[in-house]
C-alpha positions as CSV (number, residue, x, y, z in Angstrom):
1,X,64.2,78.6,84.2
2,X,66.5,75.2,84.3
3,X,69.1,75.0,87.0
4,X,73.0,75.4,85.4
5,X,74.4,71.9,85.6
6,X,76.0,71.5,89.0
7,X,78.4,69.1,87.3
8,X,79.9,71.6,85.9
9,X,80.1,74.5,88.4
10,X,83.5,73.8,89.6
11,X,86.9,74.9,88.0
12,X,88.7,72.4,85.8
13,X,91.0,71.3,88.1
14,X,88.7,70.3,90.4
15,X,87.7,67.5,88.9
16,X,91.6,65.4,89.4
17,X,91.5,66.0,92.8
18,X,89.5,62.7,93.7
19,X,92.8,61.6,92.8
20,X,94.9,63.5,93.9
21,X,93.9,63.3,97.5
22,X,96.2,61.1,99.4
23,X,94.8,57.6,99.3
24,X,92.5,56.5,101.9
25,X,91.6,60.6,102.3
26,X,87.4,59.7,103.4
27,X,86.5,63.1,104.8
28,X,88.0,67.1,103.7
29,X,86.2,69.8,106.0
30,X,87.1,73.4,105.2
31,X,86.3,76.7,106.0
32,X,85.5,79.7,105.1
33,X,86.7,82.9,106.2
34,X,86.9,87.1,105.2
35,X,91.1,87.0,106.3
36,X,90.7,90.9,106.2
37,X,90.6,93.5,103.9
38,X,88.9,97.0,103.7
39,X,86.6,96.4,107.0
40,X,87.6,95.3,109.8
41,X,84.5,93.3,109.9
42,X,82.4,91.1,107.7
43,X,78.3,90.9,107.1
44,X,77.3,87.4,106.8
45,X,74.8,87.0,104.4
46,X,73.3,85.4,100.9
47,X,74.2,81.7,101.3
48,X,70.5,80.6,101.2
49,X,70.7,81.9,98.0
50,X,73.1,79.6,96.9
51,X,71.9,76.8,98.8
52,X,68.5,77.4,97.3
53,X,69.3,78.4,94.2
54,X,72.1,75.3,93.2
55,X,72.0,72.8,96.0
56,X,69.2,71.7,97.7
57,X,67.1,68.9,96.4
58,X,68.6,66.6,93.8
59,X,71.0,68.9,92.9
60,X,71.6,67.3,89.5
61,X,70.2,64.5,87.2
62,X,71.5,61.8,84.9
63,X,71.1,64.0,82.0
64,X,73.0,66.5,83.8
65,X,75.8,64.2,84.2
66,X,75.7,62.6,81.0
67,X,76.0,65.9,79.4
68,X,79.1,66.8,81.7
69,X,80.6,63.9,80.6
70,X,81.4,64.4,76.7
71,X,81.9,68.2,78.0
72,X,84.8,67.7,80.3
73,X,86.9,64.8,78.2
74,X,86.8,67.7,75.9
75,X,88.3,70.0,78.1
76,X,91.2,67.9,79.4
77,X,91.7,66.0,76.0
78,X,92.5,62.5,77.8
79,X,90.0,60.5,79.7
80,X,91.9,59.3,83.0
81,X,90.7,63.2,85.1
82,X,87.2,63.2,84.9
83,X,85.5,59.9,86.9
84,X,82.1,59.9,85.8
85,X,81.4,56.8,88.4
86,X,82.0,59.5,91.4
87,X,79.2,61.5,90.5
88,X,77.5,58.4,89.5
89,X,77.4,56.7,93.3
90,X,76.0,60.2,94.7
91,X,72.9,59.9,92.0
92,X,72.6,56.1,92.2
93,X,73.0,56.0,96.2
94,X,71.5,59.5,96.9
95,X,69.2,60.6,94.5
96,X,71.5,63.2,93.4
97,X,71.3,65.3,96.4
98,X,74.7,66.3,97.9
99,X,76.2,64.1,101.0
100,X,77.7,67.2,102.9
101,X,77.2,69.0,105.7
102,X,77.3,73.1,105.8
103,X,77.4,75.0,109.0
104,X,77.7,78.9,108.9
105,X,77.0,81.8,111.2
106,X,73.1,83.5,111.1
107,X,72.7,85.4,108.6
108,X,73.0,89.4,108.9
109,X,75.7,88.6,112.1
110,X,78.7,91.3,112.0
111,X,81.7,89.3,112.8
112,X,85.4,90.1,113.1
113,X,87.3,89.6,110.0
114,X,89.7,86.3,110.7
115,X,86.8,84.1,111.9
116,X,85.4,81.2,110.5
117,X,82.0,82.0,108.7
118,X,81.2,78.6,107.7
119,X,82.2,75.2,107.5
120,X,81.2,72.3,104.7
121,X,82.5,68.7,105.1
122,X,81.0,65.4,103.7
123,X,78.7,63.1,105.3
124,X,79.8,59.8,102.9
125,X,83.4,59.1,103.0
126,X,83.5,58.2,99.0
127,X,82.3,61.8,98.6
128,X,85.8,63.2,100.1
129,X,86.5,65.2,97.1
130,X,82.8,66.7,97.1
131,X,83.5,68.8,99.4
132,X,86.2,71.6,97.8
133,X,84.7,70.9,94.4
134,X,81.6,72.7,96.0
135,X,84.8,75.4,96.7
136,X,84.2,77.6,93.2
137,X,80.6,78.1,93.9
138,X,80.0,78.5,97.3
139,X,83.1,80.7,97.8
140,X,80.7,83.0,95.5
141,X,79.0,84.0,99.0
142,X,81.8,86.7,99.2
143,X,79.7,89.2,97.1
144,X,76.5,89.8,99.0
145,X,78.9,89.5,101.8
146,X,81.2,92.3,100.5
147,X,78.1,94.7,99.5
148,X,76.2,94.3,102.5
149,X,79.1,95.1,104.6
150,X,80.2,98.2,102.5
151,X,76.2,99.5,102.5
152,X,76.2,98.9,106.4
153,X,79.5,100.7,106.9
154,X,78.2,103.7,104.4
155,X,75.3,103.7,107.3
156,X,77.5,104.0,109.8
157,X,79.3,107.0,108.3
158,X,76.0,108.7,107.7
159,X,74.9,107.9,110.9
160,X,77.7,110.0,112.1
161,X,77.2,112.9,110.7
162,X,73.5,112.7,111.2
163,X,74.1,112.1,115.1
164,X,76.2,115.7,114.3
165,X,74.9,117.5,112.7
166,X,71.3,117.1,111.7
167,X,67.8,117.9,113.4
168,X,66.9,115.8,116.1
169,X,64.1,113.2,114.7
170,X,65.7,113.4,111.5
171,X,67.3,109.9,111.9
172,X,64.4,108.4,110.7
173,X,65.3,109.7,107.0
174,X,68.9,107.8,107.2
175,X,66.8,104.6,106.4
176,X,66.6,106.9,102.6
177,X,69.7,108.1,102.4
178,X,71.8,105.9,99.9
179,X,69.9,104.4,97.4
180,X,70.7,101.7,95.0
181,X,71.3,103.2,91.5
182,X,73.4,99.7,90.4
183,X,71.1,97.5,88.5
184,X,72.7,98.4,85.2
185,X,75.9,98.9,86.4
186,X,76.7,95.0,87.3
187,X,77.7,92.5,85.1
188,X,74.5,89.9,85.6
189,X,70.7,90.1,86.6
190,X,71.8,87.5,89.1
191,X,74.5,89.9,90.4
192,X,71.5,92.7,90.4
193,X,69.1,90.3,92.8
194,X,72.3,89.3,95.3
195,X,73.5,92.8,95.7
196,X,70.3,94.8,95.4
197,X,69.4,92.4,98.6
198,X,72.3,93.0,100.6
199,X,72.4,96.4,100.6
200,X,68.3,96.5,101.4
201,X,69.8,94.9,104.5
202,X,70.8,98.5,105.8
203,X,68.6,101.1,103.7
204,X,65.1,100.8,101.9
205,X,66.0,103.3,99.2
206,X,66.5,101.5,95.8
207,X,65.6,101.2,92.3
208,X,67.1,98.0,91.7
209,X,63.8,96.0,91.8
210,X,65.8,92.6,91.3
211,X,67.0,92.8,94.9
212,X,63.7,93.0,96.6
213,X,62.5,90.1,94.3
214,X,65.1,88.0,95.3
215,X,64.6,88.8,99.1
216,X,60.8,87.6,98.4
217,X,61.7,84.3,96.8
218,X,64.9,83.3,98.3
219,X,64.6,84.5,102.2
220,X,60.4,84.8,102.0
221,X,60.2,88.6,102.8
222,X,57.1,89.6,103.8
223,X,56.8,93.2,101.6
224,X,59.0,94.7,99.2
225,X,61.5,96.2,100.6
226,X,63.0,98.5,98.3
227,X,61.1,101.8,97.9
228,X,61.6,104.6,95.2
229,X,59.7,107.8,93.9
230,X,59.2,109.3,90.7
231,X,62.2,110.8,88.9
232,X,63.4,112.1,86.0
233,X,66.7,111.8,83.2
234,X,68.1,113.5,80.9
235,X,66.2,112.3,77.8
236,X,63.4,113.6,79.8
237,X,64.7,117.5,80.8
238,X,66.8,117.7,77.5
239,X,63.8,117.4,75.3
240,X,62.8,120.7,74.4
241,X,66.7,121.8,74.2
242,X,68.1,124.5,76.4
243,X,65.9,127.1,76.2
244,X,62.6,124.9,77.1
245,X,64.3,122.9,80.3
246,X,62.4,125.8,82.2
247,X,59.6,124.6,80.7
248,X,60.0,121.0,81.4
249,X,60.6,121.2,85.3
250,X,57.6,123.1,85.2
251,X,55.6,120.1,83.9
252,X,58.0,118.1,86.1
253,X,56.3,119.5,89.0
254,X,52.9,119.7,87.9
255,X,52.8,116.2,87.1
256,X,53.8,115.1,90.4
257,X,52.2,117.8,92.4
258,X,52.3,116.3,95.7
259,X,54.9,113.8,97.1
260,X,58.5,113.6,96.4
261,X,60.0,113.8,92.9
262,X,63.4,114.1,91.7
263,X,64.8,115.7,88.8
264,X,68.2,115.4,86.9
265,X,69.5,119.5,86.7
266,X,72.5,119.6,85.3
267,X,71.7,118.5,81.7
268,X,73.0,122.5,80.6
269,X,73.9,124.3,83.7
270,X,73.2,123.2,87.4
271,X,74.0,126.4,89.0
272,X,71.8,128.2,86.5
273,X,69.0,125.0,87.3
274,X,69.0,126.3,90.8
275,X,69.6,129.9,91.1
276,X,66.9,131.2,88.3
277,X,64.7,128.5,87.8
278,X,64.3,126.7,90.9
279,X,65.6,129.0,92.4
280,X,63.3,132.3,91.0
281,X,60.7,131.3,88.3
282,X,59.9,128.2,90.1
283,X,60.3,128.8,93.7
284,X,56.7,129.9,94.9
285,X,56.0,126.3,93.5
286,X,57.9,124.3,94.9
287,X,57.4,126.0,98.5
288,X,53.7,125.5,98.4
289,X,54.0,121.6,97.3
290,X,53.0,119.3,99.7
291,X,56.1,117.2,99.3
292,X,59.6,117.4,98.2
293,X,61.6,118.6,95.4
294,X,65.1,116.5,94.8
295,X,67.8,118.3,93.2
296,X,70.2,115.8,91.3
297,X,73.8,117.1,90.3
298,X,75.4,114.7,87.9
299,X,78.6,115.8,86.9
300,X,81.8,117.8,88.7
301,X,83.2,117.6,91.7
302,X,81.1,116.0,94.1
303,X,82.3,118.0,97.1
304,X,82.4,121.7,95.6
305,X,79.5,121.0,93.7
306,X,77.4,120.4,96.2
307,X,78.4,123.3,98.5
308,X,77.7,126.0,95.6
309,X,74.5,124.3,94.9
310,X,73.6,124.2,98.6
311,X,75.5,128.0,99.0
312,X,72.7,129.1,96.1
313,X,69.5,126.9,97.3
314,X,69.6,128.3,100.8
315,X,70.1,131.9,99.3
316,X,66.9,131.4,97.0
317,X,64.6,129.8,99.5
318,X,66.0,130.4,103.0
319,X,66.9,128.3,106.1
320,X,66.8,127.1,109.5
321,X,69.6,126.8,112.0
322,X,68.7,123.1,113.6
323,X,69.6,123.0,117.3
324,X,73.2,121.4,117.0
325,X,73.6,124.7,114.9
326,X,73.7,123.4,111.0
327,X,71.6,124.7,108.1
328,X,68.8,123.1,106.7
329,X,66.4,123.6,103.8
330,X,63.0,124.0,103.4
331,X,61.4,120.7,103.7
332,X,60.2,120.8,100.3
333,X,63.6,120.9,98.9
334,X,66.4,118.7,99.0
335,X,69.6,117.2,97.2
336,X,70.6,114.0,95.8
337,X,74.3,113.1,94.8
338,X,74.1,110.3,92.3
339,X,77.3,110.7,90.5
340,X,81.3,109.6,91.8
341,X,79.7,108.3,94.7
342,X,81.6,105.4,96.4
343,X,82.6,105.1,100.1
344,X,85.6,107.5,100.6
345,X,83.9,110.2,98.8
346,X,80.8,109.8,101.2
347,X,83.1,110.5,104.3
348,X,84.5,113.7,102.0
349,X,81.2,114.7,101.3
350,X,79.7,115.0,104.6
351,X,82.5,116.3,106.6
352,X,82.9,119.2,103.5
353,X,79.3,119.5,104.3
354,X,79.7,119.6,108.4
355,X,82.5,121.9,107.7
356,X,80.6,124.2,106.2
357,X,77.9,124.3,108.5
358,X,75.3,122.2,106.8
359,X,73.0,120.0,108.1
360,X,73.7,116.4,106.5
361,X,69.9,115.6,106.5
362,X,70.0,118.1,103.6
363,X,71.3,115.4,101.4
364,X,70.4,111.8,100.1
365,X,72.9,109.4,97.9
366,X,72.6,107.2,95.2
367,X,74.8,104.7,94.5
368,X,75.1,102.5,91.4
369,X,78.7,100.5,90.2
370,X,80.8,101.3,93.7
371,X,77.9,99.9,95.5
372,X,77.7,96.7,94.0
373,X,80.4,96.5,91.0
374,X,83.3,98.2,92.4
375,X,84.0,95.2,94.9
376,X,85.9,91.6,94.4
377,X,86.9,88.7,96.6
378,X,90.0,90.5,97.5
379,X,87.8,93.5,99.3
380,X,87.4,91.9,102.5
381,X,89.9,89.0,101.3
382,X,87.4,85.8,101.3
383,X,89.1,82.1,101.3
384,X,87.9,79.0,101.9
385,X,90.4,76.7,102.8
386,X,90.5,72.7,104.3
387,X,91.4,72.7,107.9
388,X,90.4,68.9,109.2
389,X,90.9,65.5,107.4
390,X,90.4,62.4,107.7
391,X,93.1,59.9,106.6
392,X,93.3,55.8,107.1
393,X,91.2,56.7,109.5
394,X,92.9,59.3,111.4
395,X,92.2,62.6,111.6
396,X,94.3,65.4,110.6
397,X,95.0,69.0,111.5
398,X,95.3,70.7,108.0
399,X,97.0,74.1,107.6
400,X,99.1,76.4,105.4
401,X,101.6,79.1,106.5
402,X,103.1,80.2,103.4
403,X,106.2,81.9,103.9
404,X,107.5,84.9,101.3
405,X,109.3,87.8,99.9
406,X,108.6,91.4,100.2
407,X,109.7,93.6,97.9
408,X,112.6,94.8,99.8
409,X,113.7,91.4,99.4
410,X,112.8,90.3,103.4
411,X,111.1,86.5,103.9
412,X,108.0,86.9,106.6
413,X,105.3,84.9,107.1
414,X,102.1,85.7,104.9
415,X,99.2,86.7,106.2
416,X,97.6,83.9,104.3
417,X,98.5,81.3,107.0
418,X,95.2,79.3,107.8
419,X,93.3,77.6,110.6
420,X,94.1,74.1,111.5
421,X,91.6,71.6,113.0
422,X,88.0,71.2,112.8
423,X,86.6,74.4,114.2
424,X,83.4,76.1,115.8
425,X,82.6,80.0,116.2
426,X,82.0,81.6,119.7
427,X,81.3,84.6,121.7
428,X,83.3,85.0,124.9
429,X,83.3,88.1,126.7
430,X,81.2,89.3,123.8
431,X,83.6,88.8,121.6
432,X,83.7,86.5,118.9
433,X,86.6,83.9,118.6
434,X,87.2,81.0,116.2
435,X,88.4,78.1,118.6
436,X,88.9,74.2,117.9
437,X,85.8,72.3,118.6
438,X,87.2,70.7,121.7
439,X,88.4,73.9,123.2
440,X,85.7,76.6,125.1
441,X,83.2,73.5,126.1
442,X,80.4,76.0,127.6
443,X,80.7,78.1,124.7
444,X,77.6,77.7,122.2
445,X,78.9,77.1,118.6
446,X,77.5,79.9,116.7
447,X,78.1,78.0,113.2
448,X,74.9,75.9,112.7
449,X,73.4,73.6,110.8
450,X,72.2,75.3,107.5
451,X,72.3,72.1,104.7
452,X,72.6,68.9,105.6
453,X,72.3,65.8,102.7
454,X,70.7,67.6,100.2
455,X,68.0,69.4,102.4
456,X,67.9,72.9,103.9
457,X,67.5,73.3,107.6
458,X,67.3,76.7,109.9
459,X,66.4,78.6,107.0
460,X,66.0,82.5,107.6
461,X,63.7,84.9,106.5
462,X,64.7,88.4,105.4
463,X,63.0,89.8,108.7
464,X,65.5,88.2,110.7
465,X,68.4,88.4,108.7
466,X,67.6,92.8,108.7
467,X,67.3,91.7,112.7
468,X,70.4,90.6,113.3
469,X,72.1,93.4,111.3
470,X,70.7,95.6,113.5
471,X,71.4,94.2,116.3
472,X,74.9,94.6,114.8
């Protein structure tokens, strides 16, 4: 496939600001930062993609910017914004590739919302407005950022309840637990691959293949690492109507008759699904399989669902009592909740679960448009904002501190107030704190070195990115 014209990757009124920058402006570096938002902290991860995918190398051609050209004096209607020549010196004098500098934390690092995650400023002073033009694509990064945080915090929450409630050894199912229904619930393929990659950061259950794909061709993973069984839908276990769906579980299982297979139940009546058919006509079956039977609910009440499901599956095939003293199935059957799933209904779920003394290892998750749709920039706030300049040849502390109205009426400061001064990342006290580059001297700056002129450098591998998460 050909690359998207870099030229063009930048909002319109980008392309006045080599202008508008004071004159004698030779060097913008800015930051980027998650200011907040519904975690208190942020999973770095998914700018190699971008680097990769739109930067590195020549990052555009003549043909490229010839193109741009005719495109953007059409946009503006007047030929004194767009300056062709600026893009021109970076192709004549560079080859094309990009005269900046990017440093950003490792990949897969946890860190405290209100630090800097990375940094880009340019290496050729003519190439000062290079820099935030770069702003519209790279601040992009806030997705797999925002998704593989909200997957690792869903871990955390079922890590809870497992540590709780469930069997000890059963831990080593969490890795299962929510898997990735989203692929057609996102508005790109590309969206699909950066998503479907962050969350295989935190769990290897997915059906999203995109995601593993992109972890093999853009972070050189060494296996796939998103993992799925057999399953069923509706157009599968509606087929002979109501009175043969019966009929069709039964081939379900016979078809699959070891391992783990999963089958939609609700397509007439769920309770019915569980009580007489799995339940009764089916159960001898399913208890002699070597392997697992999923139950999928896919409609009503998550919460009060499950607990009549689970109320009529431990009448029909018995239980244990684990020793924390919770109830859990057979090991040949489980549940999976695949619909209104998103993070606040997880914690609802397994506490209503807990409550009613059942073991959470009972259950597994799927996940689809809250997992990798259901997010924005605004989720854990993302900005990327100029902190250092250089002017006539003096550097300058850049900042913002809006202030504004509430709507009682009452002038505060925002919260939108930003960094000033060229900056580095730290740990002290192993904490991590976002200092000016002159202050904490024997603290290690933990933004490297990612892109420099065109060329990659301390690349990552999806190994070590999954690492460092769990480390986290």
């Amino acid at each position: 496939m050909e690359r998207e014209n870099l030229v063009l990757l930048a909002d319109a009124y980008k392309y006045a600001h080599h202008k508008l920058y004071y004159p004698g402006t030779t060097q913008i570096y800015s930051y980027l930062e998650s200011r907040g938002g519904m975690f208190d902290e942020t999973i770095f991860f998914g700018l190699q993609y971008f680097l990769k995918e739109y930067l590195q190398g020549p990052a555009f051609i003549q043909q490229d910017l010839d193109e741009a050209d005719g495109f953007l004096q059409q946009v503006f209607g007047r030929t004194d914004v767009f300056d062709k020549s600026k893009f021109q010196y970076i192709l004549d004098k560079y080859n094309g590739k990009l005269p900046v500098r990017i440093k950003a934390v490792a990949e897969g690092t946890a860190v405290p919302t209100g630090n800097a995650l990375m940094t880009i400023e340019n290496t050729a002073p003519e190439c000062y407005w290079l820099t935030n033009f770069l702003e519209t694509l790279l601040m992009q990064v806030w997705y797999p950022c925002t998704v593989a945080t909200l997957s690792n915090q869903i871990k955390k929450v079922v890590t809870q309840y497992y540590k709780e409630t469930a069997t000890p050894g059963a831990e080593a199912g969490i890795d299962f637990v929510l898997n990735d229904f989203g692929f057609r619930g996102v508005s790109s393929v590309e969206s699909a691959k950066i998503g479907g990659a962050a969350h295989l950061l935190n769990f290897s259950g997915s059906d999203n293949l995109a995601g593993s794909a992109m972890a093999i061709n853009y972070y050189s993973a060494q296996k796939v690492y998103g993992m799925s069984i057999p399953a069923t839908e509706h157009s599968i276990c509606t087929l002979l109507g109501r009175e043969g769906e019966l009929e069709v579980f039964r081939h379900v299982l016979r078809t699959f008759p070891t391992g783990i297979i999963a089958c939609v139940s609700d397509s007439y009546n769920i309770f019915k699904a569980c009580s007489e058919y799995w339940g009764t006509e089916l159960r001898e079956e399913i208890l002699n399989r070597d392997g697992t039977l999923v139950i999928r609910p896919d409609s009503g009440d998550p919460v009060m669902t499950l607990l009549a499901i689970f109320n009529i599956l431990f009448d029909k095939f018995g239980f244990t009592t684990n020793a924390k003293g919770f109830k859990v199935l057979p090991p040949q059957v489980r549940v999976i909740q695949g619909d209104g799933v998103n993070y606040t209904e997880i914690g609802n779920i397994y506490k209503a679960l807990k409550d009613s003394g059942i073991s959470a290892e009972n259950l597994v998750l799927g996940m689809g448009g809250a997992l990798l749709q259901k997010v924005d920039r605004d989720t854990q706030k993302f900005a990327l904002k100029c902190s250092s300049a250089i002017v006539n040849g003096q550097e300058v502390k850049v900042e913002k501190s809006p202030t504004e109205m509430d709507a009682d009426g009452n002038i505060t400061p925002s919260f939108k107030k930003s960094k000033g001064g060229r900056l580095k990342l730290v740990k002290i006290d192993g904490k991590f704190k976002t200092v000016n580059q002159d202050d904490e001297p024997g603290a290690e700056n933990l933004l490297q070195t990612v892109f420099e002129n065109g060329e990659l450098i301390n690349t990552i591998s999806f190994e070590q990115v999954k690492a460092n998460v769990n480390a986290n």
